[in-house]
Every structure is written in C-alpha cells, then in structure tokens.
C-alpha positions in Angstrom: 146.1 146.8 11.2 142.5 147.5 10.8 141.3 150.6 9.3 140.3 153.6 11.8 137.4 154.5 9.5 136.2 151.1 9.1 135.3 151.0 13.2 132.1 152.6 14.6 132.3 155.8 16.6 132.1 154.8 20.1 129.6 157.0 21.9 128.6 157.9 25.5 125.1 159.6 26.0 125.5 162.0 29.3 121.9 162.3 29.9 119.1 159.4 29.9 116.2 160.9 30.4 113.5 161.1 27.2 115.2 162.6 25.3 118.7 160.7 25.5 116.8 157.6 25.2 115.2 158.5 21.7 119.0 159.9 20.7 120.1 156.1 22.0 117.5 154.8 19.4 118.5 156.5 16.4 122.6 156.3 17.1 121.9 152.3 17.7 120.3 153.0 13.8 123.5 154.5 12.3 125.9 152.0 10.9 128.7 154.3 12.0 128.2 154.5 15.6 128.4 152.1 18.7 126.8 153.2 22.3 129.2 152.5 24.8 128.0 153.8 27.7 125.5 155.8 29.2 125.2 158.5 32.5 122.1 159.5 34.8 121.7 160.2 38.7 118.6 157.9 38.2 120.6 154.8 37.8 120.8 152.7 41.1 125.2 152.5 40.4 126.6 150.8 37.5 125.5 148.6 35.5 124.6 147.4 32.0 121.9 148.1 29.6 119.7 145.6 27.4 122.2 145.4 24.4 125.5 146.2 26.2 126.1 149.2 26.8 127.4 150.1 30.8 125.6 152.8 32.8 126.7 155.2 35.4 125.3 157.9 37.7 127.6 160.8 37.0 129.3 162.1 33.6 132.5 162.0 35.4 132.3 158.3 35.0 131.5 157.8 32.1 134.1 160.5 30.8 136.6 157.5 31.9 135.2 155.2 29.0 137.0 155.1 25.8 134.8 157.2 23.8 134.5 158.9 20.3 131.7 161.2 20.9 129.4 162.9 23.8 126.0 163.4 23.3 125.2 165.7 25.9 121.2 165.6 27.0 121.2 167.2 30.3 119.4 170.3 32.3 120.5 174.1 31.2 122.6 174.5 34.1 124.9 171.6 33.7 124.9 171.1 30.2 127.6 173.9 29.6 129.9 171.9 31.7 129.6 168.3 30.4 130.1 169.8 26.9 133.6 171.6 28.2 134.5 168.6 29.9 134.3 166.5 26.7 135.8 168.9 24.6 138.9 168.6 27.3 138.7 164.9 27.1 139.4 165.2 22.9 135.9 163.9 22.1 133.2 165.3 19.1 130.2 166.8 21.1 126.4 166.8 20.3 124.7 169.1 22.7 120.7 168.8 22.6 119.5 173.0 22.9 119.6 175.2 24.4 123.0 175.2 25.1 123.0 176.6 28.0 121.0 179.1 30.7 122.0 182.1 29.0 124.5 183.8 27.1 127.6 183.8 29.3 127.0 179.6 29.3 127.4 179.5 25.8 130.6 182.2 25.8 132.4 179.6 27.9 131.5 176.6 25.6 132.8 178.9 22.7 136.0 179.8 24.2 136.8 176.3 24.8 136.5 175.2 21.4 138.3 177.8 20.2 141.2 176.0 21.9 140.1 172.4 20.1 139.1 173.7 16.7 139.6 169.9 15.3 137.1 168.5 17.8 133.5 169.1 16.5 130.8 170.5 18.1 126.9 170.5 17.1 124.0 171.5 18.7 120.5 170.0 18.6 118.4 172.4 16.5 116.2 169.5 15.4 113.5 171.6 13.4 116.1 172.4 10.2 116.1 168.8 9.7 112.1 168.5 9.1 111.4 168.2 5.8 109.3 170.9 5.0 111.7 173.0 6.3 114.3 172.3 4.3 112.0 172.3 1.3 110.7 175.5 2.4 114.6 176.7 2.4 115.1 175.4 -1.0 112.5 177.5 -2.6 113.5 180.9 -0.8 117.3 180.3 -1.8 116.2 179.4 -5.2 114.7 183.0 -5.7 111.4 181.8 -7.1 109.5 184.1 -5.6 112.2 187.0 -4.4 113.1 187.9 -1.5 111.7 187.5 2.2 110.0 190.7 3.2 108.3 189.4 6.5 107.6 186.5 9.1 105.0 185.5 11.5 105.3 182.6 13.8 103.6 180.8 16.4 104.6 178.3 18.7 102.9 177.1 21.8 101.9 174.3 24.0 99.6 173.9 27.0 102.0 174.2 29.6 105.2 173.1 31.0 106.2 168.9 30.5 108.4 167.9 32.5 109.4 164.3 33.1 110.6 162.2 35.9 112.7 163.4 39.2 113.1 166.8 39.7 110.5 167.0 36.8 109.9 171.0 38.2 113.0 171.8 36.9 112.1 173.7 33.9 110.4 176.0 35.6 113.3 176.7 38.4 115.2 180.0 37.1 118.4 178.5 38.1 118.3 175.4 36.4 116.3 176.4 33.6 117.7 180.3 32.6 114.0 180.5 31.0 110.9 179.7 30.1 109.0 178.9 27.1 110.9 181.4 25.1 114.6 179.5 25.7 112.7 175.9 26.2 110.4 175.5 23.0 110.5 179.1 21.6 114.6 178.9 20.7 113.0 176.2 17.7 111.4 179.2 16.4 114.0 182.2 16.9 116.4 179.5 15.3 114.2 179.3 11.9 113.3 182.7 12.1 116.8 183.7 11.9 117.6 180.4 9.3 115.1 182.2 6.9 115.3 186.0 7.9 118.9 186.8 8.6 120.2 188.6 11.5 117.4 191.1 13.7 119.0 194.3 15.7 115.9 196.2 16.6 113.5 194.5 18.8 110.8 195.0 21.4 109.3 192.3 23.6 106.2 191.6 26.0 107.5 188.9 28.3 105.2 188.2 31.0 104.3 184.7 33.7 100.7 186.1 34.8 98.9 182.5 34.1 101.6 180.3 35.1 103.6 182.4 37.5 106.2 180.3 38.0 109.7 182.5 37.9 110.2 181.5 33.9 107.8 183.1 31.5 105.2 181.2 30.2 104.7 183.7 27.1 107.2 186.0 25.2 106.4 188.1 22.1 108.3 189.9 20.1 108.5 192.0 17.0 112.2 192.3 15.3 113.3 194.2 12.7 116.5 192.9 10.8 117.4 194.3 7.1 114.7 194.6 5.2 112.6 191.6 7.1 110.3 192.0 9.9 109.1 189.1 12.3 106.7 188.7 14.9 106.7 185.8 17.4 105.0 184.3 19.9 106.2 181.6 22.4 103.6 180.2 24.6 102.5 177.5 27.4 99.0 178.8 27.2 98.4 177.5 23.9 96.0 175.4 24.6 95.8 173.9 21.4 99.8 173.1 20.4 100.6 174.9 17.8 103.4 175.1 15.4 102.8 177.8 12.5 105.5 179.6 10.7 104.4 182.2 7.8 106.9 183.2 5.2 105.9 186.2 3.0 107.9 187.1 0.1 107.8 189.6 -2.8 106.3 186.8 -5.3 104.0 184.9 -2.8 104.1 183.2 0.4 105.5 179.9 2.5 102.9 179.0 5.3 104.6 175.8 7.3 101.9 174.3 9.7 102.2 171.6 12.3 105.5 169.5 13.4 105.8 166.3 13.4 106.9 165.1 16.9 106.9 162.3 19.3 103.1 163.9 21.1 101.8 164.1 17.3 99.7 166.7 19.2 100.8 169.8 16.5 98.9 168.1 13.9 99.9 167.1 10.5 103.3 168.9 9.0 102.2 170.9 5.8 103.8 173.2 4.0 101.6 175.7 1.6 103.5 177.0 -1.3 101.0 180.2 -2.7 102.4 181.9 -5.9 101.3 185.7 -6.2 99.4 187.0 -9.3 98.8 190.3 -10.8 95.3 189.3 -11.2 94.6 186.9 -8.5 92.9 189.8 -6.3 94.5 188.0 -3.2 93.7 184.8 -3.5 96.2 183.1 -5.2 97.0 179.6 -6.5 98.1 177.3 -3.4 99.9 174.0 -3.6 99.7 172.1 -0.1 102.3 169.3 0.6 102.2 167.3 3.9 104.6 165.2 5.1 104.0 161.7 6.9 107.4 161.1 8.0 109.9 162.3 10.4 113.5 162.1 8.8 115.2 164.5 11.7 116.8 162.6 14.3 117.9 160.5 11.9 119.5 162.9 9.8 121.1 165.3 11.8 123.0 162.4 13.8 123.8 161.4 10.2 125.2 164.8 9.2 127.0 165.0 12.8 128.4 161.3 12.2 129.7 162.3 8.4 131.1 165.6 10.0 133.6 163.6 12.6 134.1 160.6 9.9 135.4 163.3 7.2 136.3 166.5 9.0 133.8 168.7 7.5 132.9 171.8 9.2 129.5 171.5 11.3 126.8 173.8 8.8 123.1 173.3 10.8 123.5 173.8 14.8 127.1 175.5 14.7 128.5 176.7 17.6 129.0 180.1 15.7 124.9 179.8 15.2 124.1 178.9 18.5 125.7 181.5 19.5 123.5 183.8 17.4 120.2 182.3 18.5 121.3 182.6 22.6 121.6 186.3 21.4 118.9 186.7 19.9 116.8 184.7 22.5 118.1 186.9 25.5 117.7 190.3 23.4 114.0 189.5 23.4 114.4 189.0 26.9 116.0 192.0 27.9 113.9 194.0 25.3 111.2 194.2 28.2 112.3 197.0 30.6 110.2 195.4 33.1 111.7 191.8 32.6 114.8 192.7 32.6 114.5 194.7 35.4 112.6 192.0 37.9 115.3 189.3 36.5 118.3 192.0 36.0 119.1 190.9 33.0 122.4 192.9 31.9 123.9 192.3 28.4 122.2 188.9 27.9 123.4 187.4 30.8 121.0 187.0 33.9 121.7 187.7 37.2 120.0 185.0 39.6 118.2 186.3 42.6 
C-alpha cells in the first residue's frame, strides 16, 4: 500500500475567475498538490481543462469530486456558503478575503469549524506573505528599536475593477457587504492589527460622494488600541495607487512603500528602516531595501499545504484572526453615526435595504 503522504492533495478551485486562475497557477507549482477540478457559472457545462483538470458550473458539482482541499474564490455573498459546504464535506479550506459580507457571515463559518476542528481552514490575507512585511515584523518583534507607539497607512486605487459577468458586483451592497474599506482596505486593517495589536476606540468618516454607488468608495479612520494609535485611509479615488504603511516606534521608524502585485501599478515594494539619534535633529540614518520579487502566493499555499500535510495549526489568515479583522473592519463602519444609520448597521452586522 502506498503511502498517504507520498500522494498530492487533490484540490478543487470553487471560483475561476482572476483570481482562482492565478491560485490554479501557483497550486499547479507546489509538488504537494494536484488540481482536480474546477467550478464557474461561466463554463458552457462540463468539461475539461488544458492539463486535465474537469470543470463545472456550480460548486455543488464539483463538491461530488474526490477532493483534498477547497480553495474557495468566489463573491462575498456566496463565499460563506461554499466554505461551510466544504467543511461538511471533510475537506481543508482556503478562502480568498474577505470572508464574507459582514460579521454575521463569518460567525457562521466559525461555528462550523468549531464542529470540525481537524479540518483546516485559512484565509487569503496575502500581504503577510510580502517580504518586506515580514522583514518589517522581524525587526519590531526583535525589539531593536522598542515598541510601536503609532501607525499611518494608506491604501487606494482609482476606482472599482471589476472583471467579467456581473463585473458590477462589487459595488452591489448585497453581494459585496462593502466597499473599498472590506474589498482592498481589509489588506490594511489586517497589517495594522498584525503590527499594532488589538484597537477598541475608534471614529470613522465613511462617505460614497464621488462614486456614489451604495458601497463607499473612501473610509478613514483613527483607532486607538493600547498604547498605539493608527490612522487609515481606504480609497477608490486614489488616483495614483498607492500602498504606504508608516510604522513609528520609540527607537525610529518602518516606512513600507508600494506592493508588488499583478497591475505593478503601486510602484516598487521598499521598505525604509530609519534608526533614531539623540543627535540626528530629525533626520536620521535611513537604510532603504526594495524588493524585486513576489514570494506570496507561493508561500502562503506553501504554509497552507504544510499545515494539512502535518496538522499544524493555521498561524497567518486564521479563522480566529479573520474574525478579528471582520470586527474591526465593520467597527469602522459603524463608527460613523451617519453610515450606520443610512445602511443600519447594528453590532457589525448590516441590515440590507
């Protein structure tokens, strides 16, 4: 009899839009995983991709494959669902963020596992996995240069890109749950939280007046955790992308600039490193580092991949830590009395009009 561990993880992709397809690339990459099987309405029946793998139009279909693991790469509003429905079928689950429309999608998805604690479930916060990220992590857990006393962060983008049919869809409330904020913005709330801890007091501008679709197209917030402020802004009026992340500390100061990503439109990833003085009169030493390649997909379908193989809780993208971030992404929503009046957001959880 052959070894269990010695056979590739068969995998089913629910999903196969852009995103699904570039998570189809890098799981063809791993040595440890096979794609099976695919799903998308867009598919004209069943049929079979270039290299094998068989393709169907709904997930319920492609639930009835033998499969390993779901990667889950569908809209807000139906995501919640396929990832319960794998969970029930005994399979490992990677669900691309956010996970869900709002908090009560992500309750349900938690309850659930709590009933299959062996099954493992990850969540696509792809931005812990850039590199100057985790080198920027490395030196505030190191305690080089103390501890984190603020953050400022900024991430925007033109405007809303959608792709394909129903390409409006990110910008329809009951698909969607949000905007900018829950779309791109979660990246940021995620880190912000990865290098900042916890925040309880916060208030919020949330506003649609360019755009005025029914999602926002700008949210900012200031938050207060304990003994770290941040600001943030989310926006699809930034009309130069932008990805900018300041860390301040009591011994200098972490500036991460640009992403690297598939528009290469954020410009080249750097992170600056700048090592307070006595005597520097504010202008310390700098070091800059950039960073020419994109290890991320790659890795965290690696870390996912080891995490099945050897039964190792899931660190980066936990359900316990998507969780957190939902929270924390609807608490800036709500933190706008006249937001959460107009959308009547109660507790986190939106009522749709």
């Amino acid at each position: 009899m052959s070894d269990p561990s010695s056979t590739p993880l068969r995998v089913g992709i629910a999903g196969y839009g852009v995103v699904g397809k570039r998570r189809h690339h890098f799981i063809d990459a791993h040595p440890d995983m096979k794609l099976i099987a695919v799903c998308d309405r867009t598919f004209d029946g069943t049929g079979t991709l270039d290299g094998g793998a068989t393709h169907y139009t709904t997930y319920t279909e492609l639930l009835g494959k033998s499969l390993d693991v779901l990667f889950v790469c569908m809209t807000n509003d139906i995501a919640p669902d396929v990832t319960i429905a794998g969970l029930d079928r005994g399979l490992h689950v990677f669900c691309e963020k956010p996970p869900g429309r709002d908090v009560a999608d992500i309750v349900r998805v938690c309850q659930k596992h709590a009933e299959t604690p062996h099954l493992k479930l990850k969540y696509g916060f792809n931005h812990r996995y850039h590199d100057s990220v985790r080198d920027a992590l490395a030196i505030v857990e190191s305690g080089e240069l103390g501890a984190v006393i603020n953050l400022r962060g900024v991430y925007g983008k033109s405007k809303f890109v959608s792709f394909g049919e129903n390409s409006d869809w990110r910008v329809t409330r009951a698909i969607a749950g949000g905007g900018i904020l829950l779309d791109q913005g979660i990246h940021m709330v995620d880190l912000m939280r990865l290098f900042g801890g916890e925040f309880t007091d916060i208030s919020s501008f949330i506003s649609n007046d360019y755009w005025k679709h029914d999602v926002e197209d700008n949210a900012y917030a200031l938050m207060r955790g304990k003994g770290v402020v941040a600001m943030l802004h989310s926006s699809a009026t930034q009309w130069r992308h932008r990805f900018n992340l300041e860390v301040t500390l009591q011994r200098g100061s972490l500036i991460l600039s640009g992403i690297l990503s598939g528009t290469k439109s954020y410009g080249a990833e750097t992170l600056t490193i700048a090592r307070a003085a006595a005597d520097d009169l504010g202008d310390p030493d700098e070091e800059t580092r950039e960073y020419t390649n994109d290890p991320s997909w790659a890795d965290e379908i690696a870390e996912f991949a080891t995490a099945v193989r050897e039964d190792i809780p899931i660190t980066n993208g936990s359900v316990e830590e998507a969780l957190k971030t939902m929270q924390l992404v609807y608490a800036i929503y709500c933190a706008d009395p006249d937001w959460r009046a107009r959308w009547r957001l109660t507790d986190g959880v939106p009522e749709l009009p």
